[in-house]
C-alpha positions, 0 to 999 in steps of 0.5 A, a space after each residue: 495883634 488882635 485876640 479872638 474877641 478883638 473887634 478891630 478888623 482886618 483890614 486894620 490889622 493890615 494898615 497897622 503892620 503895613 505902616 512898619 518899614 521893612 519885612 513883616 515880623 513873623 510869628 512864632 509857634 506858641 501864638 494862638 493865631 497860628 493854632 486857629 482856622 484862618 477867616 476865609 477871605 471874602 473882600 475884607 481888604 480892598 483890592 489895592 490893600 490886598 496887592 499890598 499886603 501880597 507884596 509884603 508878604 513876599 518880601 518878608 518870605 525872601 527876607 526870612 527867606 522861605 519858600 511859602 508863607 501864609 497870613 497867620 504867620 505874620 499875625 492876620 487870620 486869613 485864609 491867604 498864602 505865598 509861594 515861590 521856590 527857585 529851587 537853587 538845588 544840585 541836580 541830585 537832590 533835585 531828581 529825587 525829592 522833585 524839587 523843581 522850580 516853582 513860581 511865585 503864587 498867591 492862594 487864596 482860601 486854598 484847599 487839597 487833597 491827596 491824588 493816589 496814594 504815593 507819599 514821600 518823606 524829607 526834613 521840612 521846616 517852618 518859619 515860625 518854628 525856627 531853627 529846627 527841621 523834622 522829617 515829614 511823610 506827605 502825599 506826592 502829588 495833590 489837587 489844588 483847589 483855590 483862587 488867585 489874587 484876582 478871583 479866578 479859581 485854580 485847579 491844578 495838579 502839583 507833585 514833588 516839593 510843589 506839593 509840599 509847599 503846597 500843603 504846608 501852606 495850606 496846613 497853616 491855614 488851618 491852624 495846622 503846624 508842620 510839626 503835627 505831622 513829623 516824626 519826631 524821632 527826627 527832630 533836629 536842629 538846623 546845625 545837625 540837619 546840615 552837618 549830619 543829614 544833608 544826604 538827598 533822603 533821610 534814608 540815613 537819619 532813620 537808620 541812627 535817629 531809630 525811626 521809620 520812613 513812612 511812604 508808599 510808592 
């Protein structure tokens, strides 16, 4: 992986970890790349690199698997993510953390901002903080403002875990981890997250782990 001096451009970085078969390796908390403002994209990989690296990207999220991954993950400085959530939740969780199928989309140089004051707060984790879960509060709904894989801009409102993946995303464009916003009270393992906290809210978690849940509704 190239260093903040490192001259190689990206679209070398691209061909590089392109050239390994199978998914990409993801990078874990603890690399610089991943605590620095991705380089917005503006043409630095050619249309046909681009379509492949969005499509390695994509493999490597189902691969892991997760529900979003953004380049800096796999070591690339650019402000490019993925997501896609099949959302293959009981009905139960589903109505109440508004987890809802979403489509596969890239995001290019994305950008949000909260839409009214309703938050929520539910165990989030991270691919590239494996193997432990917190509870984050985030705004309900946003506005996303970015293009897509083939320039066009998106605007568009996004609510319950949509707009959670969305700002995870997002966040790690901006050298932000999930973990700078969760209460850490709540830190968890994958193991106890499962055994102890797969209630529909962390209602519970807060109660015996003595933190509060901060939303607004």
């Amino acid at each position: 992986m190239a260093s903040p001096s490192d001259p190689t451009p990206l679209s070398e970085q691209v061909e590089e970890l392109l050239s390994h078969t199978g998914p990409l390796p993801i990078v874990a908390a603890g690399d610089p790349v991943l605590r620095r403002a991705a380089e917005p994209f503006e043409g630095q990989l050619d249309p046909a690199l681009l379509a492949r690296f969005i499509a390695a990207l994509r493999a490597t999220m189902h691969a892991a698997p997760g529900v979003g991954l953004a380049a800096p993950q796999v070591g690339v400085p650019l402000r490019l993510a993925v997501i896609e959530d099949p959302a293959p939740v009981p009905d139960e969780i589903r109505e109440v953390r508004g987890r809802v199928p979403l489509p596969f989309r890239v995001l290019v140089n994305p950008t949000y901002e909260p839409v009214g004051a309703a938050r929520s707060a539910f165990f989030e984790g991270c691919l590239s903080v494996p193997g432990w879960q917190a509870v984050v509060a985030r705004p309900l709904q946003v506005r996303l403002r970015a293009l897509d894989e083939h320039g066009r801009p998106v605007d568009e409102l996004f609510t319950g875990w949509p707009a959670r993946i969305v700002q995870h995303e997002t966040d790690h464009l901006n050298g932000t981890l999930y973990v700078d916003r969760a209460e850490l009270r709540s830190l968890s393992t994958n193991q106890a997250a499962a055994e102890r906290w797969a209630q529909p809210t962390p209602k519970q978690a807060a109660e015996e782990l003595g933190f509060e849940l901060t939303e607004e509704t």
